[in-house]
C-alpha positions as CSV (number, residue, x, y, z in Angstrom):
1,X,-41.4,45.5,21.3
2,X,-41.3,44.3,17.6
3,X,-39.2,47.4,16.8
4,X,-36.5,45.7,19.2
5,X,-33.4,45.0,17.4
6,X,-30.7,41.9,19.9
7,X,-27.5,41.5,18.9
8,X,-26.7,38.1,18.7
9,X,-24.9,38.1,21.7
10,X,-27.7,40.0,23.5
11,X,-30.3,37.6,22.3
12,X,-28.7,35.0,23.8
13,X,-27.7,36.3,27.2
14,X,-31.8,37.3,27.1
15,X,-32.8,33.5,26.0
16,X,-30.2,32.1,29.2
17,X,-31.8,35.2,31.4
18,X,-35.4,33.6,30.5
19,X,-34.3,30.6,31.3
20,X,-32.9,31.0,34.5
21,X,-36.4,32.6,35.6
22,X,-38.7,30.2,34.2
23,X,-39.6,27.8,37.3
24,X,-39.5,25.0,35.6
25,X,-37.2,25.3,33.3
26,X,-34.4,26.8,35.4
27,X,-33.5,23.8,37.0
28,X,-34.5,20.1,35.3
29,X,-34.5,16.9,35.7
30,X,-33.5,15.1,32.7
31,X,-33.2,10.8,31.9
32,X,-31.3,10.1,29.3
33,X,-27.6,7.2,28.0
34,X,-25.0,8.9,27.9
35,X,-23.0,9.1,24.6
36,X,-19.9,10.9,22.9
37,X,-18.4,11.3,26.8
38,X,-15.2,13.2,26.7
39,X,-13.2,13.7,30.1
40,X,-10.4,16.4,29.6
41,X,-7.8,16.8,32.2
42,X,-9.3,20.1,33.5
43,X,-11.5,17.9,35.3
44,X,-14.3,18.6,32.9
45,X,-16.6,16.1,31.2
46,X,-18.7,16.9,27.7
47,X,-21.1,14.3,26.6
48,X,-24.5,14.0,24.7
49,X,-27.6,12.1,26.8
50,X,-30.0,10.9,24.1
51,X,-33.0,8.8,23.8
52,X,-34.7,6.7,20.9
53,X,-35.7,10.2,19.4
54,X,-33.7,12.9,20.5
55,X,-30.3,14.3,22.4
56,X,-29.4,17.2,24.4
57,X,-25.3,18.6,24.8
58,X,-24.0,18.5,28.3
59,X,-21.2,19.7,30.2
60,X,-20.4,18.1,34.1
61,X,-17.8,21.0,35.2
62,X,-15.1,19.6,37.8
63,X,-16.8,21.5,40.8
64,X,-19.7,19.1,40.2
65,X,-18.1,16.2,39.3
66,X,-18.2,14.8,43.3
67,X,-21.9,15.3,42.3
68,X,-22.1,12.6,40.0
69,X,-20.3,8.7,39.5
70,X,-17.5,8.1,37.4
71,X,-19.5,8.7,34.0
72,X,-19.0,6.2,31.4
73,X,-20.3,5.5,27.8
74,X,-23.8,3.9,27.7
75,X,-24.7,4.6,31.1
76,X,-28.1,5.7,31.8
77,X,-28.8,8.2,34.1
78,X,-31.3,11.1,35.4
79,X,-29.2,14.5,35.4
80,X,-29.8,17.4,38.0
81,X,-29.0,20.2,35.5
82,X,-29.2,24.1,34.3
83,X,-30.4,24.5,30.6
84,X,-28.2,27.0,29.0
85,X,-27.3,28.6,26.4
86,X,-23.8,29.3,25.4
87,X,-23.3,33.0,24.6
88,X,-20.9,32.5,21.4
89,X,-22.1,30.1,19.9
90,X,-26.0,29.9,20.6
91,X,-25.4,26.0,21.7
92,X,-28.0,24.8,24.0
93,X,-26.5,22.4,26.5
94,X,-27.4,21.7,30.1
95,X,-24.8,22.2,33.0
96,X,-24.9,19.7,35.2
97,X,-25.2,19.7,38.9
98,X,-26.0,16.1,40.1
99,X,-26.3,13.2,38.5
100,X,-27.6,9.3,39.3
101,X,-27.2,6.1,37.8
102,X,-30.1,4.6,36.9
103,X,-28.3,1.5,34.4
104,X,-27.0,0.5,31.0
105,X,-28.4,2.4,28.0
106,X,-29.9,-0.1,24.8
107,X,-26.8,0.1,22.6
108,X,-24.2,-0.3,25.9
109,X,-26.5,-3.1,26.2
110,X,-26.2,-4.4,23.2
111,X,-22.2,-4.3,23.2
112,X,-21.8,-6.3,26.0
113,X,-24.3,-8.9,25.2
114,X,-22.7,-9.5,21.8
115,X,-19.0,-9.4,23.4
116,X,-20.0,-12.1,25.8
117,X,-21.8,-14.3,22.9
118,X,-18.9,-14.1,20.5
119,X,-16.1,-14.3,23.6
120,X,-17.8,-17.6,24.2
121,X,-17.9,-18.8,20.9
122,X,-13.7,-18.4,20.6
123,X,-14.0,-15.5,18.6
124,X,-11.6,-12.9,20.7
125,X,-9.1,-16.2,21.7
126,X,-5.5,-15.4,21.7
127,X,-4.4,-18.3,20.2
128,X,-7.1,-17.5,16.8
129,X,-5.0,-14.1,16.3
130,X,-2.7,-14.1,13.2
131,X,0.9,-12.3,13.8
132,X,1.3,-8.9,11.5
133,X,3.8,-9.2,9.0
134,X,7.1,-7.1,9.6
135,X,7.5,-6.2,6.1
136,X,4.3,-6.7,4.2
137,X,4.0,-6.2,0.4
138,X,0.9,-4.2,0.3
139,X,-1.6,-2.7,2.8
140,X,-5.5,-2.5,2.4
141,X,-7.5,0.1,4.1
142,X,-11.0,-0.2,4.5
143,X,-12.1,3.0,5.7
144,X,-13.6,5.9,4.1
145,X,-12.1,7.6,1.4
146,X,-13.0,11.0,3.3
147,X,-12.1,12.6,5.7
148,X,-8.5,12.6,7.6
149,X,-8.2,9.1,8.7
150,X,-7.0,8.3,4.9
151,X,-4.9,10.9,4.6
152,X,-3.5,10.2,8.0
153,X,-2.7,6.7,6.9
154,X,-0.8,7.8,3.5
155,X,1.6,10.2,5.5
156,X,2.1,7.9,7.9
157,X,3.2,5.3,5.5
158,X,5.1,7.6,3.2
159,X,7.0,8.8,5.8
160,X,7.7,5.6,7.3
161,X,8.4,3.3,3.4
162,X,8.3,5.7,1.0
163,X,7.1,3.1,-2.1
164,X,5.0,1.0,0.1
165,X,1.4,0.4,-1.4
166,X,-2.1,0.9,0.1
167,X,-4.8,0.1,-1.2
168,X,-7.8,1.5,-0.5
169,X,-11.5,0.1,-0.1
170,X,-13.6,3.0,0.2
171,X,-16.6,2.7,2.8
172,X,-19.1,4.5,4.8
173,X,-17.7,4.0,8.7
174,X,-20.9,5.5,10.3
175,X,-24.9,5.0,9.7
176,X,-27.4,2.1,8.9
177,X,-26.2,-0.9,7.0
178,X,-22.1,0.6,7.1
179,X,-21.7,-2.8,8.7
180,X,-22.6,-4.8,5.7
181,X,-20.2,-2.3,3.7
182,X,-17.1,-3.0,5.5
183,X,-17.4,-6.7,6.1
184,X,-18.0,-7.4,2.3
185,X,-14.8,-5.0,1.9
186,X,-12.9,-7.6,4.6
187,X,-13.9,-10.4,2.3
188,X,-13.4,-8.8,-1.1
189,X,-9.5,-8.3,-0.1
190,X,-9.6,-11.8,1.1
191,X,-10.7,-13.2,-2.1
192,X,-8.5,-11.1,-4.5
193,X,-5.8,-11.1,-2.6
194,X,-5.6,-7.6,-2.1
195,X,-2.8,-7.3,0.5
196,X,-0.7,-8.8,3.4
197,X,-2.7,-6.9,5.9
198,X,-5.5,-4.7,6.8
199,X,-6.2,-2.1,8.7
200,X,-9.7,-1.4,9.4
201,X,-11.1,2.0,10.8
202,X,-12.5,5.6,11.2
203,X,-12.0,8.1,13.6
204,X,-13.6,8.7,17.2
205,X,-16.4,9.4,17.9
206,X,-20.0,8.8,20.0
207,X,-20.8,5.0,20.5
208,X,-23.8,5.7,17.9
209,X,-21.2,6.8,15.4
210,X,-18.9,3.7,16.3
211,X,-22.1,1.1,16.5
212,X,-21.0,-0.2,12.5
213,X,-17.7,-1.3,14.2
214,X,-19.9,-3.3,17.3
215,X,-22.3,-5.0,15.1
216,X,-21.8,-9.1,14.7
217,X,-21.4,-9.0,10.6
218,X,-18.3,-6.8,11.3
219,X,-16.1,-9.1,13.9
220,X,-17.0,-12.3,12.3
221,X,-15.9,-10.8,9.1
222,X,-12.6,-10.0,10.7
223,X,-12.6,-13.3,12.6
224,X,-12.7,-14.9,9.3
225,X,-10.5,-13.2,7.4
226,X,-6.7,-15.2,5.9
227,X,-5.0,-11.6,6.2
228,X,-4.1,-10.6,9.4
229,X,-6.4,-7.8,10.4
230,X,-5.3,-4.5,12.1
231,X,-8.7,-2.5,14.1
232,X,-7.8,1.1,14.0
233,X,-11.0,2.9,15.2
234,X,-9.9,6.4,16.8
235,X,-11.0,6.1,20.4
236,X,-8.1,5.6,22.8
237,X,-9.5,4.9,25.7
238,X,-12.9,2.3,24.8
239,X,-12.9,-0.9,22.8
240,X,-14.7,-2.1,20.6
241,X,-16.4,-5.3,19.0
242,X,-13.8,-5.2,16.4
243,X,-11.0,-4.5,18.6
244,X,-11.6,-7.9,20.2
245,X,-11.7,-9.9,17.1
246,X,-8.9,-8.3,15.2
247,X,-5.6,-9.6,15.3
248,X,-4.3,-6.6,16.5
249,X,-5.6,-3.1,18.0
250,X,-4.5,0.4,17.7
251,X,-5.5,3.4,19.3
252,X,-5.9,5.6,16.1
253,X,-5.5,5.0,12.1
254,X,-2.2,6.9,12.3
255,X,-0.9,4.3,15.4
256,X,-2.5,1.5,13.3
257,X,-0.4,2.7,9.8
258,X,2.4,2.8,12.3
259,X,2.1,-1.0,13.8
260,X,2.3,-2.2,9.8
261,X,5.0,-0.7,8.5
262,X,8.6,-0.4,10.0
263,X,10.4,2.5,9.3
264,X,12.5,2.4,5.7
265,X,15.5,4.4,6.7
266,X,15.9,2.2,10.0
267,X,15.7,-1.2,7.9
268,X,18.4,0.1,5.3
269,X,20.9,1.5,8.2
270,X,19.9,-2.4,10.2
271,X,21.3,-3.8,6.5
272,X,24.5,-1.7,6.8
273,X,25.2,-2.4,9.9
274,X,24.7,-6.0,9.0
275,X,26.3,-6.4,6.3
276,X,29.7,-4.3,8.2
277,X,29.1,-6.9,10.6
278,X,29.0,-9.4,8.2
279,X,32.4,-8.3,6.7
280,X,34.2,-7.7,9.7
281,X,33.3,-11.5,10.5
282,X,34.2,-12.8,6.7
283,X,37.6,-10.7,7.2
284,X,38.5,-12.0,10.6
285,X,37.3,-15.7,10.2
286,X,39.9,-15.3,6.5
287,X,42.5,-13.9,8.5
288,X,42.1,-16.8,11.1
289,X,42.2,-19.3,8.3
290,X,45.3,-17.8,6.8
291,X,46.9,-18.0,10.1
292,X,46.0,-22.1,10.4
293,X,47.0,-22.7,7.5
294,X,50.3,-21.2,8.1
295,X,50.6,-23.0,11.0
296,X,49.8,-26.4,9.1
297,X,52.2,-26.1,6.8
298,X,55.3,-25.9,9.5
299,X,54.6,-29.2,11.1
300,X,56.0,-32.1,9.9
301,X,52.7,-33.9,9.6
302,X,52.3,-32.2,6.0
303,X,55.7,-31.9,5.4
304,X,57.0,-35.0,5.0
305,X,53.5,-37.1,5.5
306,X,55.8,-40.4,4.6
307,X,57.4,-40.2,7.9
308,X,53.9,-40.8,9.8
309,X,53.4,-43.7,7.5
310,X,56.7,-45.5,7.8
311,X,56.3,-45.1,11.6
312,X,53.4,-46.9,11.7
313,X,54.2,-49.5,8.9
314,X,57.3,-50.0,11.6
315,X,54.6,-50.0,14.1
316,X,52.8,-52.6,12.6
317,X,55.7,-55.0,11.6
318,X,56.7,-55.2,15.0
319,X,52.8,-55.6,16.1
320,X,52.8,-58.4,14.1
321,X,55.5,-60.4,15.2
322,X,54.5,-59.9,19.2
323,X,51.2,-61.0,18.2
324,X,53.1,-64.2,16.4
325,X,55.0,-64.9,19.7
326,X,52.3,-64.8,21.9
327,X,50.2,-66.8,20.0
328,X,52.8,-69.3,19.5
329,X,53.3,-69.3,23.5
330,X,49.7,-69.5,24.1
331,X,49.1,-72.4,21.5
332,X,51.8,-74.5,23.1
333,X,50.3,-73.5,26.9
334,X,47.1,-74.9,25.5
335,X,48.1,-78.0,23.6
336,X,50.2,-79.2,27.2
337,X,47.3,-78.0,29.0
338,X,44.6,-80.1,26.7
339,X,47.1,-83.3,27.2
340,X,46.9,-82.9,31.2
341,X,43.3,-82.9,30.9
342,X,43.4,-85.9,28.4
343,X,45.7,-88.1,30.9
344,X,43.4,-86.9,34.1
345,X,40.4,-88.4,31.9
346,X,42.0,-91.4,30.8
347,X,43.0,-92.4,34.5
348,X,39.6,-90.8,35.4
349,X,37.5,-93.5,32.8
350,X,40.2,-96.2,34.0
351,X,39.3,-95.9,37.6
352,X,35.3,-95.6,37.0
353,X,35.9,-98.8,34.9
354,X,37.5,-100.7,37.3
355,X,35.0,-99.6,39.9
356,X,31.8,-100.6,37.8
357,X,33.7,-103.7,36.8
358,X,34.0,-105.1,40.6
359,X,30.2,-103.6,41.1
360,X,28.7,-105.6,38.2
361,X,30.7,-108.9,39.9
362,X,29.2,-108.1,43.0
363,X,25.8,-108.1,41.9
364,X,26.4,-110.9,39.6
365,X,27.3,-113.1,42.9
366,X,24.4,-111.8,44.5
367,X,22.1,-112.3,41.7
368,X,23.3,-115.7,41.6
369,X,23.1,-116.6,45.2
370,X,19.1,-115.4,44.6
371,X,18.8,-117.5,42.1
372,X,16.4,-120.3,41.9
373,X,18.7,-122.7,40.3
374,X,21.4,-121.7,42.8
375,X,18.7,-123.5,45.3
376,X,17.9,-126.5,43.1
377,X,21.9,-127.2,43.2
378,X,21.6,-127.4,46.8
379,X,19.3,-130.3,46.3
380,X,16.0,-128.8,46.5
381,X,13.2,-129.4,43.3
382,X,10.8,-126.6,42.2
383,X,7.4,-128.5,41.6
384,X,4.5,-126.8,38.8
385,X,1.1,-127.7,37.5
386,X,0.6,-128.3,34.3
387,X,0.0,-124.4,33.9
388,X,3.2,-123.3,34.9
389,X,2.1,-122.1,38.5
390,X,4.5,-123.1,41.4
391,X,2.8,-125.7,43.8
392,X,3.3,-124.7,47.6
393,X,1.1,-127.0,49.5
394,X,0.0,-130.2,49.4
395,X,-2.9,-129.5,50.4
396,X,-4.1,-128.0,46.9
397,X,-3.0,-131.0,45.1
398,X,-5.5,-133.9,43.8
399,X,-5.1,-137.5,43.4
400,X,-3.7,-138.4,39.9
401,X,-3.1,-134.9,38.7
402,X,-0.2,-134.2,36.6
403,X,2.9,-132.4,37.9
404,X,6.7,-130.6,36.5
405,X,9.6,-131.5,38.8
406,X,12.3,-129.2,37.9
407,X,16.0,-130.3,39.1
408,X,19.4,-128.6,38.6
409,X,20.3,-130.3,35.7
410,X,17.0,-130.9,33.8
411,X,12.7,-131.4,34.5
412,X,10.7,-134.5,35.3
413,X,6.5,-135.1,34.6
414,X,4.5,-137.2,37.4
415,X,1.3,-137.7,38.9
416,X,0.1,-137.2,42.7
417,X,-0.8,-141.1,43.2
418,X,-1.6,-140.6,47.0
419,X,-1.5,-137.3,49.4
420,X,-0.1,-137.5,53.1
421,X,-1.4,-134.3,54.7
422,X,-0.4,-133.0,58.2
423,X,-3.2,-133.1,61.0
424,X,-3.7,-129.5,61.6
425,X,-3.8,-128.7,57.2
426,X,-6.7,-131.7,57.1
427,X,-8.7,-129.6,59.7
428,X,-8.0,-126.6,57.9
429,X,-9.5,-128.4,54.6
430,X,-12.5,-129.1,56.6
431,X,-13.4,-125.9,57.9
432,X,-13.4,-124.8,54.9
């Protein structure tokens, strides 16, 4: 047997022959995350299933794919599967049969935790994004300098601005501690000044290869950054960390060189056909000023512009002497008017006097007729202590006191000498 020579094809058709006879090995169960899924439109699916130390290719074919749920990136899952190796190239894969979900692998894990965190924190809001300028003065890349996602870029640009600068920030995009690499490159542009935006990205590839553009340093470094930031990581169809915290997303580096630039040609043809625009309007507004002008200069207004005046000095004068005649009529309305009213208040006041003159002699007669020297003339005397109070009874006087008889025509002193008192004022006297 050790004289056996296989061709290469032979020894692998022998190795997959082995295979398919061993009984355990001929059909596995395997658990494993999915990563690197790529769905073609043949119905096909290619994807890697890993754990912490190893990974195995795989291949879902669309006869099995009703076998198995929708596959996505991260998802953990115990395959049903052939091992196999591929005739022309001697790749070992498995070929799927069945396949189960059994959850979320660590690093899916890990993606959605930190999206939620940061989306909670404000760091993905709308109304945090920066617009892109439409004609910036520089670009910065911050991508690797290797590889075709560079290159990509520069024809993109040239053939979009020819003259437009990039600069570019060379980084690793893959591996432990890239992360730190491109968020100090985010900052370094920020604090020089480097550009007016910048597109950060690689292109596709598993979620281990993208994990630099998931991790926290990365999106808060884009978050942060004064220049608006562009996230160009090649993978169409999945997001990532920095594709939420970026101002903007492309699909790919060459979309992304696309989205910052406008195309040069275009913007030069927009200036012609603005500035024939422009000149059209100039020539027609000129021509329509011309025409006014014209038009001015045949009316009489500007011919002969004493004609307005003197029609309005005319105007004026006789203006001036209606407004004399009418104030002359209304002064002379209002003098006979304010006489009227000065006759109706003379024989108004004449007539109040006269009536508050015969008031005041009525109340003088009656004033007089209550008078108590209107009753002393009828013969009656008004008699007073020595302290001025009136005496009304008899009865209150005292032998030998001192009295006032007043008279009409003067006053007289005396003294009680003897009282005569009525019977029924005696008894009064005595019951008291």
């Amino acid at each position: 047997m050790m004289d056996l020579v296989f061709s290469v094809s032979e020894l692998n058709r022998a190795v997959n022959a082995r295979l398919s006879r061993d009984p355990e090995l001929s059909r596995v169960r395997v658990r494993g995350e999915i990563s690197g899924l790529k769905k073609y439109p043949s119905g096909h699916s290619y994807f890697t299933l890993k754990d912490e130390e190893a990974s195995v290719s795989c291949v879902l074919f669309r006869q099995s794919a009703g076998n198995a749920p929708p596959l996505r990136e991260g998802m953990q899952v115990v395959l049903l599967a052939r091992p196999n190796l591929y005739d022309k190239t001697g790749r070992f894969q498995l070929l799927v049969d069945q396949a189960r979900e059994e959850g979320v692998g660590d690093l899916y894990r890990r993606f959605l935790d930190l999206k939620e965190s940061l989306e909670k924190e404000g760091i993905f809001d709308q109304k945090n994004k920066k617009p892109i300028p439409y004609l910036p003065g520089r670009i910065v890349a911050v991508t690797s300098e290797a590889g075709a996602v560079i290159r990509d870029m520069i024809h993109v640009i040239r053939r979009r601005f020819p003259g437009m600068r990039l600069i570019l920030i060379p980084v690793p995009v893959q591996g432990q501690g890239a992360e730190l690499e491109i968020a100090a490159a985010i900052e370094l542009a920020n604090i020089l000044e480097l550009g007016d935006v910048i597109i950060v990205g690689r292109g596709g590839g598993s979620l281990e290869d993208l994990q630099p553009f998931n991790e926290e340093v990365t999106a808060r470094a884009i978050a942060a950054s004064n220049i608006p930031v562009i996230s160009a990581v090649g993978h169409e169809t999945d997001f990532t960390i920095s594709d939420f915290a970026a101002d903007l997303r492309a699909p790919t580096p060459s979309a992304a060189a696309e989205l910052a630039v406008p195309v040069k040609a275009d913007l030069f043809l927009r200036i012609q056909q603005l500035s024939a625009s422009l000149e059209q309007s100039l020539s027609s507004r000129l021509d329509q000023g011309l025409k006014r002008i014209e038009d001015l200069q045949g009316r009489p207004v500007l011919s002969h512009p004493a004609a307005i005046i003197d029609r309005h000095a005319a105007r004026r004068t006789l203006l001036g002497h209606r407004l004399e005649s009418v104030g002359e009529r209304i002064l002379s309305r209002e003098e006979g008017r304010i006489k009227g009213l000065d006759q109706k208040l003379h024989i108004s006041l004449e007539r109040k006097e006269r009536l508050l003159t015969s008031r005041l002699e009525q109340l003088t007669e009656t004033l007089h007729a209550l008078s108590p020297l209107a009753v002393l003339s009828r013969g009656f005397t008004l008699v007073t202590d020595k302290e001025g109070r009136t005496v009304q009874r008899a009865g209150s006087l005292e032998e030998g006191q001192a009295l006032d008889l007043f008279f009409q025509d003067g006053r007289a002193g005396c003294l009680v000498e003897q009282l005569f008192l009525e019977e029924s004022a005696m008894k009064g006297q005595e019951n008291g």
